[in-house]
Every structure is written in C-alpha cells, then in structure tokens.
KETORSE-582410 format. One line per field, with one value per residue (C-alpha): residue in one letter; x, y, z. Coordinates in steps of 0.05 Angstrom, whole numbers, plus 5000, padded with zeros to 4 digits. Example, Ala and Ser with C-alpha at 12.3 -4.5 7.8 and 13.67 -1.06 7.14 Angstrom:
BEGIN
type: c(A / S) .
east: c(5246 / 5273) .
north: c(4910 / 4979) .
up: c(5156 / 5143) .
This chain:
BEGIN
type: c(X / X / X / X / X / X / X / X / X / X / X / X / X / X / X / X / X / X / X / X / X / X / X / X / X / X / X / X / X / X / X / X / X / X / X / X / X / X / X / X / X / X / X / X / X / X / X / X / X / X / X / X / X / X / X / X / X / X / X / X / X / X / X / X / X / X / X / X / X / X / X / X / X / X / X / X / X / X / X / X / X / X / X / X / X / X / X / X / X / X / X / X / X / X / X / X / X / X / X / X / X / X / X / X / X / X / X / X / X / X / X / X / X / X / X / X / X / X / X / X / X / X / X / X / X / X / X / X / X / X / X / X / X / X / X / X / X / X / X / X / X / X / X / X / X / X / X / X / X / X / X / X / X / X / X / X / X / X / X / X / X / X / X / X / X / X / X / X / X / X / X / X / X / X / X / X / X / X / X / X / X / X / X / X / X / X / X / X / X / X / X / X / X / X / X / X / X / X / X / X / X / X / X / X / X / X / X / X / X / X / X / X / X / X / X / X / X / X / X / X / X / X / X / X / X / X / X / X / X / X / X / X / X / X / X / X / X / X / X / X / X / X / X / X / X / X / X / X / X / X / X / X / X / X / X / X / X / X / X / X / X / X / X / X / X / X / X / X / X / X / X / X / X / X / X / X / X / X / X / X / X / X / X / X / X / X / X / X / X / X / X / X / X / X / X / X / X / X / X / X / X / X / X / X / X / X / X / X / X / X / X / X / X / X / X / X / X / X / X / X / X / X / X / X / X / X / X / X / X / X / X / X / X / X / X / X / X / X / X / X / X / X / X / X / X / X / X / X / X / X / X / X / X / X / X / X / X / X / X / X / X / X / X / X / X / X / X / X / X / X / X / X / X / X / X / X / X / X / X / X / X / X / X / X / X / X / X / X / X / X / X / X / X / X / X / X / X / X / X / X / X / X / X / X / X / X / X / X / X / X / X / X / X / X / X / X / X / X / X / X / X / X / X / X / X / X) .
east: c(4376 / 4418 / 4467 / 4536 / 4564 / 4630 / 4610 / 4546 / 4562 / 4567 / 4511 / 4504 / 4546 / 4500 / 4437 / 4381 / 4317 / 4299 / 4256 / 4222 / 4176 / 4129 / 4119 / 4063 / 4058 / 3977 / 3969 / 4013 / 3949 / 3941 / 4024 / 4011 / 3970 / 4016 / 4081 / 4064 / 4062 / 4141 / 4161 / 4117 / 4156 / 4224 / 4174 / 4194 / 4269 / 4265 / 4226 / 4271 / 4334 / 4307 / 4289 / 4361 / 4381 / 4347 / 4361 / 4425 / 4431 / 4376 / 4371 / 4320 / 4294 / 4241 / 4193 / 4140 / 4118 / 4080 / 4120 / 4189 / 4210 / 4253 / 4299 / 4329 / 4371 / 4374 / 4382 / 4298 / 4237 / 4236 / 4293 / 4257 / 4200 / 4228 / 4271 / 4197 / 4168 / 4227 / 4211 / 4137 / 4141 / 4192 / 4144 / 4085 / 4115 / 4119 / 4172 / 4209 / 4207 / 4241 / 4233 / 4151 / 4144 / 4083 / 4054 / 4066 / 4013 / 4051 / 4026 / 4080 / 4062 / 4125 / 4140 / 4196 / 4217 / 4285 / 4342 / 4345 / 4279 / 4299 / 4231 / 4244 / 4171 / 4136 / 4162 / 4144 / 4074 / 4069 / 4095 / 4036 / 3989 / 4008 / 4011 / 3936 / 3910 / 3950 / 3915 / 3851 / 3874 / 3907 / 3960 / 4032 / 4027 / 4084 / 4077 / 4116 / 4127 / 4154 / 4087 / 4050 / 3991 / 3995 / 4018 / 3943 / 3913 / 3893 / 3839 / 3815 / 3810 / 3776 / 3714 / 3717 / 3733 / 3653 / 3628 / 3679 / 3666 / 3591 / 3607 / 3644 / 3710 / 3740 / 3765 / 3807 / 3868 / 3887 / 3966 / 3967 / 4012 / 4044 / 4058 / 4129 / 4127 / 4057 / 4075 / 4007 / 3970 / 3941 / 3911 / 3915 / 3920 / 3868 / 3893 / 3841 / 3848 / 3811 / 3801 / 3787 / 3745 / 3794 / 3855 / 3855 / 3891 / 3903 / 3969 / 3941 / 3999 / 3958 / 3895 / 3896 / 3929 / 3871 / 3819 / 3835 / 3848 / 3776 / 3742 / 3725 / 3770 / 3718 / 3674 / 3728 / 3738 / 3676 / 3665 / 3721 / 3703 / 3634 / 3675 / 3721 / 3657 / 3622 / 3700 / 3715 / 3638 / 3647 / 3722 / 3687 / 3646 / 3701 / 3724 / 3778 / 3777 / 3825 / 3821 / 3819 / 3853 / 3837 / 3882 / 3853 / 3879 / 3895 / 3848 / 3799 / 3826 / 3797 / 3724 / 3678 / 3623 / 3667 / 3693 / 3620 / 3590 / 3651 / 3637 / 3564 / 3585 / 3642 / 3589 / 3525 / 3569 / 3613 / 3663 / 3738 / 3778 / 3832 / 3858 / 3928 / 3941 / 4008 / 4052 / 4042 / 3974 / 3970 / 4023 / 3971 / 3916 / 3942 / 3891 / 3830 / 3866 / 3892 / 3814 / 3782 / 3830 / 3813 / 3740 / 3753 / 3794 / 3733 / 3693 / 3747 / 3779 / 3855 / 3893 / 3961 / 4015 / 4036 / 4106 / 4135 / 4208 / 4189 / 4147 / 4173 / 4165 / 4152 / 4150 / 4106 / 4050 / 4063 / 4062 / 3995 / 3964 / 3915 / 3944 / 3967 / 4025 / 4067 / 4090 / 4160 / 4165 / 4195 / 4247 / 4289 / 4275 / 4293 / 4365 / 4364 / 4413 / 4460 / 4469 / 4498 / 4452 / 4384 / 4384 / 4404 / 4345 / 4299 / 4324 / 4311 / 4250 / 4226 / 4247 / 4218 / 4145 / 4147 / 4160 / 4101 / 4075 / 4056 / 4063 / 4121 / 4104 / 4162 / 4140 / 4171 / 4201 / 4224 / 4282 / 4287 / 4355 / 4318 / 4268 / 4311 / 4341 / 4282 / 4254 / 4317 / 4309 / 4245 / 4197 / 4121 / 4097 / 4117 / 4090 / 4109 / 4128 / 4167 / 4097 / 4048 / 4046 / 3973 / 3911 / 3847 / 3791 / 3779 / 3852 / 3860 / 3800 / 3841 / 3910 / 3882 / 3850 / 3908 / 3948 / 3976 / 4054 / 4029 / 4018 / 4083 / 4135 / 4183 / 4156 / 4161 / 4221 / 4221 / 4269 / 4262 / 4331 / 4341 / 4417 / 4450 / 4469 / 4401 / 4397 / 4430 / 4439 / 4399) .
north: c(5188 / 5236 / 5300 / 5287 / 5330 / 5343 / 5363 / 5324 / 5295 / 5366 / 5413 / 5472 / 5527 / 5592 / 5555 / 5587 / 5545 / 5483 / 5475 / 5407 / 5402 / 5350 / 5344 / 5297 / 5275 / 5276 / 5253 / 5180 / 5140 / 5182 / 5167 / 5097 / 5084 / 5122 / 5090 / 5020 / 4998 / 4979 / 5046 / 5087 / 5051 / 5090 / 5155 / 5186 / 5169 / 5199 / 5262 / 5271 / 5277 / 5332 / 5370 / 5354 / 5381 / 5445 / 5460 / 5426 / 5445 / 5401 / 5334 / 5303 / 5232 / 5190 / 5175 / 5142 / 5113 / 5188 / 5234 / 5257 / 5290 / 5351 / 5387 / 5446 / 5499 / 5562 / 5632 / 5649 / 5614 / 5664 / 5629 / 5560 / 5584 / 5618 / 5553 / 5523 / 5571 / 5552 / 5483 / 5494 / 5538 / 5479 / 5424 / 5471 / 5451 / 5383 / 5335 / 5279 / 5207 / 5154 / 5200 / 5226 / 5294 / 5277 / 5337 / 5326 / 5346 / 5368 / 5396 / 5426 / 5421 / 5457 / 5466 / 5510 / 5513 / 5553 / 5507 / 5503 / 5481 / 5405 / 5380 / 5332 / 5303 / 5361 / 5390 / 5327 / 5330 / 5399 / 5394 / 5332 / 5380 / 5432 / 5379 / 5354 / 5434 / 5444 / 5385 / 5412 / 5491 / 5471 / 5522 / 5520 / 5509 / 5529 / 5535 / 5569 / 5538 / 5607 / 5641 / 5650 / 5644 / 5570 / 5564 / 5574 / 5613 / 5553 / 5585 / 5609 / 5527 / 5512 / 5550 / 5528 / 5457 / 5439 / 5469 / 5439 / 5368 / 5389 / 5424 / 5358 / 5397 / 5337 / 5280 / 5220 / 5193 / 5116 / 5098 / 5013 / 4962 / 4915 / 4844 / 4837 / 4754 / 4754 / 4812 / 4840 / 4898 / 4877 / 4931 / 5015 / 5058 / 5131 / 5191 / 5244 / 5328 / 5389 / 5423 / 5498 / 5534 / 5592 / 5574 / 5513 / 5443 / 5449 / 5402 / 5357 / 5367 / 5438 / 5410 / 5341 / 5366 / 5426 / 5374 / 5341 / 5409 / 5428 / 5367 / 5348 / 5291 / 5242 / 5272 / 5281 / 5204 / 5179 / 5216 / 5179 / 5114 / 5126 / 5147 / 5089 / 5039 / 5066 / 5058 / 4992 / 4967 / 5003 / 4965 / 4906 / 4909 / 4920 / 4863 / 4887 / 4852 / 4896 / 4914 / 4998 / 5029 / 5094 / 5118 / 5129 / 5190 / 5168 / 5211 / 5170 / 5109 / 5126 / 5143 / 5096 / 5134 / 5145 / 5062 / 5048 / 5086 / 5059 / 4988 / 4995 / 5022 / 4972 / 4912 / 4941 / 4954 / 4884 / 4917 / 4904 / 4947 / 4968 / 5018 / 5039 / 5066 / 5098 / 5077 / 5136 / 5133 / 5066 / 5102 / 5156 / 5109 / 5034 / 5007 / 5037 / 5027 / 4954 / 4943 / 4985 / 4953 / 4889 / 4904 / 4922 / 4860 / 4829 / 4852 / 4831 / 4901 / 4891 / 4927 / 4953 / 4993 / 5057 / 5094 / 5043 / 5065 / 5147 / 5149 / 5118 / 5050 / 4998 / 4923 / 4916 / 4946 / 4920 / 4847 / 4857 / 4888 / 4854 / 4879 / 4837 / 4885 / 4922 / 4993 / 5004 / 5077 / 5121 / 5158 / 5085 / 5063 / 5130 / 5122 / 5048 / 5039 / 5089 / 5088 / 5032 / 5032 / 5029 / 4972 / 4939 / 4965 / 4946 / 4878 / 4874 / 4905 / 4846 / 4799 / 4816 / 4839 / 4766 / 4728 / 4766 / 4744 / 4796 / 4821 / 4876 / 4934 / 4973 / 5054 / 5108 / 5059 / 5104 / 5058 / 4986 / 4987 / 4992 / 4939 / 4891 / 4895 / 4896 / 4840 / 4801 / 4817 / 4784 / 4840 / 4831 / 4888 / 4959 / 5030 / 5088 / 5122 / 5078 / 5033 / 5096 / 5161 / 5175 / 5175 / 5204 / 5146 / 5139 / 5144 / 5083 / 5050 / 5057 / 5037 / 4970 / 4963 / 4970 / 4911 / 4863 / 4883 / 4950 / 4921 / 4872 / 4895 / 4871 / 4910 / 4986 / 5024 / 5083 / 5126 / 5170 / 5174 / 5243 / 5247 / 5316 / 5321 / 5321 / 5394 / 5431 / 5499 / 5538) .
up: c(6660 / 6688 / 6656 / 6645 / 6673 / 6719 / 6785 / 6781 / 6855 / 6880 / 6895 / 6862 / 6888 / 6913 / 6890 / 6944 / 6913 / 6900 / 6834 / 6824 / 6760 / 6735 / 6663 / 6643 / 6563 / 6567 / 6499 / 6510 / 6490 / 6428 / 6416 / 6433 / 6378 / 6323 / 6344 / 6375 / 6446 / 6443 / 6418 / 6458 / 6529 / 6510 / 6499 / 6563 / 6561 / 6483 / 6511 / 6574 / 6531 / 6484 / 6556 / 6568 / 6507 / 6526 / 6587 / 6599 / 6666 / 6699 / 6731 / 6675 / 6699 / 6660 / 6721 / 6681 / 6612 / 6608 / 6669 / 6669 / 6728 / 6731 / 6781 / 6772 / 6838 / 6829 / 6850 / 6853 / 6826 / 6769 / 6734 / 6738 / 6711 / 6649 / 6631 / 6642 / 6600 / 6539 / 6541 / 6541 / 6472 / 6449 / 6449 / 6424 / 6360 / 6330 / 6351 / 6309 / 6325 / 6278 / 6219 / 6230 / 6261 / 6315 / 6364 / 6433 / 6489 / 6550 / 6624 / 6678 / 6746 / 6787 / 6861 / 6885 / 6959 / 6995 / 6986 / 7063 / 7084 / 7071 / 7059 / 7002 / 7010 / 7025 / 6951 / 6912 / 6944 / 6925 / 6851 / 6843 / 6868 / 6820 / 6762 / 6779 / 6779 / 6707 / 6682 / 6704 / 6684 / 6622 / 6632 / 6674 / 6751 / 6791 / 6874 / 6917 / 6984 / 7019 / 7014 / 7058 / 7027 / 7012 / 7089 / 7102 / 7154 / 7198 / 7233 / 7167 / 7148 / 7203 / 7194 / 7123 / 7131 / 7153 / 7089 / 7046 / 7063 / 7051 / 6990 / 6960 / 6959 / 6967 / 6931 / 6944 / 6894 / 6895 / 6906 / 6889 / 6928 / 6882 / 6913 / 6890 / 6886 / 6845 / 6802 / 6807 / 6846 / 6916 / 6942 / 6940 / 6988 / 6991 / 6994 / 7006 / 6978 / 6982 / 6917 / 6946 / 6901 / 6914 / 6932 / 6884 / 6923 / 6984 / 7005 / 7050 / 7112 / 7115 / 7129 / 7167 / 7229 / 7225 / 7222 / 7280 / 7314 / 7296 / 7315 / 7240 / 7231 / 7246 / 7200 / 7146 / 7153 / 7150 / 7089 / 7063 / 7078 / 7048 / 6985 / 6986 / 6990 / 6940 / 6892 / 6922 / 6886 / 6825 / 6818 / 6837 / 6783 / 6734 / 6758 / 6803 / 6869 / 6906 / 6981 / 6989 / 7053 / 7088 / 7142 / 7201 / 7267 / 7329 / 7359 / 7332 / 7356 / 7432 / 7405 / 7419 / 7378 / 7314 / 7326 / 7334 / 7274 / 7228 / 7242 / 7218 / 7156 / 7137 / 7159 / 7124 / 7066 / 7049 / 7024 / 7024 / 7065 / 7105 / 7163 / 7163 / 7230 / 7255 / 7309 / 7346 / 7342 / 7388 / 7439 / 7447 / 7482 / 7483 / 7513 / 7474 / 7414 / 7412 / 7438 / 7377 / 7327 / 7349 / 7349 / 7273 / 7257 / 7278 / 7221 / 7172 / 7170 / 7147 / 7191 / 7168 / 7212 / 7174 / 7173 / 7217 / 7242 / 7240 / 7301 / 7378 / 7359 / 7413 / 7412 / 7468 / 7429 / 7361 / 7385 / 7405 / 7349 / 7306 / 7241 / 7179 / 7152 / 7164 / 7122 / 7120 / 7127 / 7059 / 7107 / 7104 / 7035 / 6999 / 7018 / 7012 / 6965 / 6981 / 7061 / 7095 / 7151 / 7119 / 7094 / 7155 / 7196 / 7141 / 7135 / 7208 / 7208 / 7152 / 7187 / 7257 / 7209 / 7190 / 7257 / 7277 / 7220 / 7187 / 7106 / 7088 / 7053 / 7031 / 7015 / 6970 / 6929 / 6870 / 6833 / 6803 / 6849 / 6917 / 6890 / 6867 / 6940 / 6966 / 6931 / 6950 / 7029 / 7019 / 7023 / 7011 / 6979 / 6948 / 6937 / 6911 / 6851 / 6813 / 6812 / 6807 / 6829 / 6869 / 6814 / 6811 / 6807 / 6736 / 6729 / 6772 / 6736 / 6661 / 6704 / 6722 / 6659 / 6620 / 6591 / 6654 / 6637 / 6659 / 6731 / 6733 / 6775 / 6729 / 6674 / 6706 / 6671 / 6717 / 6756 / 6809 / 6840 / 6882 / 6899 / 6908 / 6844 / 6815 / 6836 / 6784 / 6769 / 6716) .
C-alpha cells in the first residue's frame, strides 16, 4: 500500500530527516478471535489505510498480519513525532470494522536519522530496537541516530561489556529461513542484543566491533552458543526440529582455544546447529580457517557463508570451504526487482552456489515480487522481513506454533518495498 499521490517517484523537496516508524497491533490474537482468522489477515492493510487517512503524507505499508511500517521526511524529528503522537491519541479510541466498534492495542517503535547519512539498514535496525523497548515500556519509542549518546562511548562499552554478559544483559532474537520449494521453516538464524540497564538496547553494529576490540568476542559467543543449545532443546521438545545458527568473527576463526572449547560444547550437547561465517572472515587467515571449519564440519556443524557478494569475494577460498549454503547478501536482493544488474549477479551467484553444491539463501527479502523471482531463479531458501522480522524466543515458540499457513511462503501478504518515494513529507 502506498499514497497516491503525484510526485510519489520524487523525493521530498528540503526533507533533512528520515523518519521510519514501526507500529505493532499487540492485541492481533485478541482481534483474531472477535473477527475470524480470514478477516483478521486484511487487519493491517484495514489499519494502514486509516494511518493513511491521517497522516496523508506518509509512505504507509502493511509489513505484517500485526506491523505496518511507516516512513515519513521531514524537516526535524520533532515533526515525526507529533504526527506519531496524532495517530497514537487516534487509535486510543475504538475503531470500526464491518459495522462493530473494537479497541485497538497499538505500540510505536520510531527511528529517525539525517536524510544524508544513507544507512537504510542501520535505521530499520534501529526503529526494531525502539519497537522491542516500547513493547517492554508501554509508551512511544523514538531514537535518534545523530546523538551522540546512542553513538556510544566505545571505551565506555568496553569496560562494561564483561559485566553485562555476566549480568545476563543479553538476549538473543530468532530470524527463520523458509525453504521456498517445501513451504516450510528450515532453520533460524540468532541474533544476539544487549538490553543496558541504562541506556536501554543497545544496536548491535555499536557493540560487536567493541567486542572483538576488547577481546570479549569469544566470550560473548560462547555465551551464545550456550543460549542457543539450551533454545534448540526446548524447540525440540515442542516438537520443532529446526537447526539454530550463531554467527561466528573471524578473529575467532584462528583460535585454536576458542575452536577447541566450541567443539566440546556442540558434541557434549547434540544439538542442531550452525555457523554462519563471512567471507572476509576466511581472507583474514585462510589457512586456519578452512582447517577450523572443517574441524567443525566434522562434528556435524552446518556451515553457511554469510553476506556473500559485500565482502572481497574469492573463488579460491570458497571452493574449498566445507560449508552447505550459501547467504546471498541483502545489499543485492533489496533492489532486486528494480535494478537491472542485481538480478543478474544473483542468478549467477545461484547458479555457481549450486555447482558447488551448495543451498541458496536469499536475505532481506522484503516483497512477494523479489520472491517470486527468486523462487523462479531457483533459489533455496529466504529471510527477511517479508517472512518475519527477528523475535524474541517465546515469540518464535508461538510463531511456529501457529497454524502451518502462517509458515507457507505462499501464504505471507506482506510488503516492505523502500523506493524513494516512500519518504514523504510531513
């Protein structure tokens, strides 16, 4: 869904910010069982035209059966957050749906960023982040990426980065992979936070990089893969037989203790898992990686190459890497369907992923558009938002729980296209 409007393929003329808002309806189960389970998947679209109606001036999209995105330019984040602030106080009161007035539940999670800095992923990272504090604030989030308070103090995160992971600051969120041929979930990928007691979440671009700096990425990581075990039974038990991936530095690639210690754990434990390592990351120390990974393979690790195509990407290496897929990075399948050239490198890159025999995983997938050509180039898997946005655990739990159309590709009714035009003036 997108306003009509007549300059709609132009950007917005003086617009200095970039406003990006996530509105969640929290209450969709509740709705669900008033209106019917037919009904209730047009919720969204219904919801996302009274926005619309409101604040005619945005780029409304209905991302999810419960999350409509919306983007908004404007002159400073003040303006945003007042036509934020309207549409708040418009669904405090009761809305009508086929004749029945029914009270909607409704958290904003809102990132704003300078109109130059470009980052497209950096701002929907950041507007998820404010979405999961407002859930957990019950009030309006809105971030600003210019301050520079939330560009934190890096030596400042370093001294507290220890404590936190003893503290149980953080917490990991679950993104599935959808096997586009079965039409069912294969396997998620974990995505680990830091919920500062302080400073709330901390965008996790501002503290990996310090982690490794710091010499705490191995113990950041094996903290996760503890977690991840410990999620991967408790699935298991639900029934869910899904393999769990952690993503693991290249740094930690070349050390023979943390490669050592890692082994133990994934052996003693049984579980299902799976490394996603980055190209870049093999480049660093060839040798001692394609030796490590192969030492994990071993032990029935899965092995996946991550963000392939960003990095300097080298044949050489990748033909001798024990991995099993491959990850199509998001910078080629964002503009998939409207470049002429992506699609051609990630035909290619399919194609060459499967002589080597490996599975396709396709990332940032956002549209049915880029999955329908996607599907039809013969790619394995997908991820991204048009499947699910990251969850917390018990999030992911009720997700796979849910009825099966929920996990059928050919079931998701979302949108998430970002052209130009989706940045509209308030």
């Amino acid at each position: 869904m997108r306003n009509a409007s007549n300059d709609q393929d132009e950007p917005a003329v003086g617009a200095q910010w970039r406003v990006l808002c996530l509105c969640e309806i929290t209450n969709f189960a509740v709705m669900r069982r008033h209106l019917g389970r037919t009904r209730t998947d047009t919720l969204a679209a219904d919801v996302a035209q009274q926005i619309l109606s409101v604040c005619p001036e945005a780029h409304v999209v209905s991302a999810a059966r419960a999350l409509i995105e919306i983007g908004l330019a404007c002159d400073r984040p003040e303006a945003a957050a007042g036509e934020i602030d309207r549409l708040r106080h418009v669904f405090q009161r009761p809305v009508e749906f086929d004749g029945e007035l029914h009270q909607l539940q409704m958290q904003f999670g809102v990132a704003a960023a300078p109109a130059d800095e470009g980052d497209a992923v950096r701002l929907i990272e950041a507007a998820e982040l404010a979405l999961e504090q407002a859930r957990s604030e019950s009030r309006v989030v809105m971030l600003d990426l210019s301050r520079a308070d939330l560009a934190f103090d890096r030596l400042t995160l370093m001294r507290e980065l220890p404590r936190a992971i003893a503290a149980g600051e953080m917490f990991l969120q679950y993104q599935p992979k959808v096997n586009v041929r079965r039409q069912e979930i294969a396997s998620a990928e974990a995505l680990v936070r830091w919920q500062h007691p302080e400073r709330g979440l901390i965008l996790p671009g501002d503290f990996i990089s310090v982690a490794e700096e710091a010499g705490q990425i191995g113990a950041l990581t094996l903290w996760t893969l503890h977690q991840v075990i410990a999620d991967q039974k408790r699935l298991a038990a639900d029934g869910q037989d899904l393999t769990l991936f952690i993503n693991i530095s290249g740094m930690l690639l070349a050390d023979t203790g943390f490669v050592g210690e890692a082994c133990e754990i994934v052996a003693r434990s049984g579980a299902k898992l799976g490394f996603e390592i980055t190209e870049t990351a093999v480049i660093r120390d060839p040798e001692s990686a394609i030796r490590h990974l192969q030492t994990f393979a071993d032990i029935g690790v899965q092995l996946a190459i991550d963000d392939y195509g960003a990095g300097l990407s080298s044949l050489a290496y990748l033909k001798q890497l024990p991995a099993k897929e491959l990850k199509i990075d998001k910078m080629f399948v964002l503009q998939l369907t409207s470049s002429n050239r992506d699609p051609l490198i990630v035909r290619s890159t399919i194609d060459l992923a499967h002589a080597l025999e490996m599975e396709v995983t396709a990332e940032g997938v956002e549209t049915p558009s880029a999955l329908a050509l996607l599907s039809v180039m013969g790619c394995d898997m997908v991820q991204g938002f048009l499947i699910s946005r990251p969850l917390d655990f018990e999030a992911f739990r009720k997700y796979l729980a849910e009825d099966p159309y929920r996990t059928s590709v050919g079931s998701v009714q979302s949108s998430f296209v970002r052209p130009e035009s989706f940045w509209k003036r308030a």
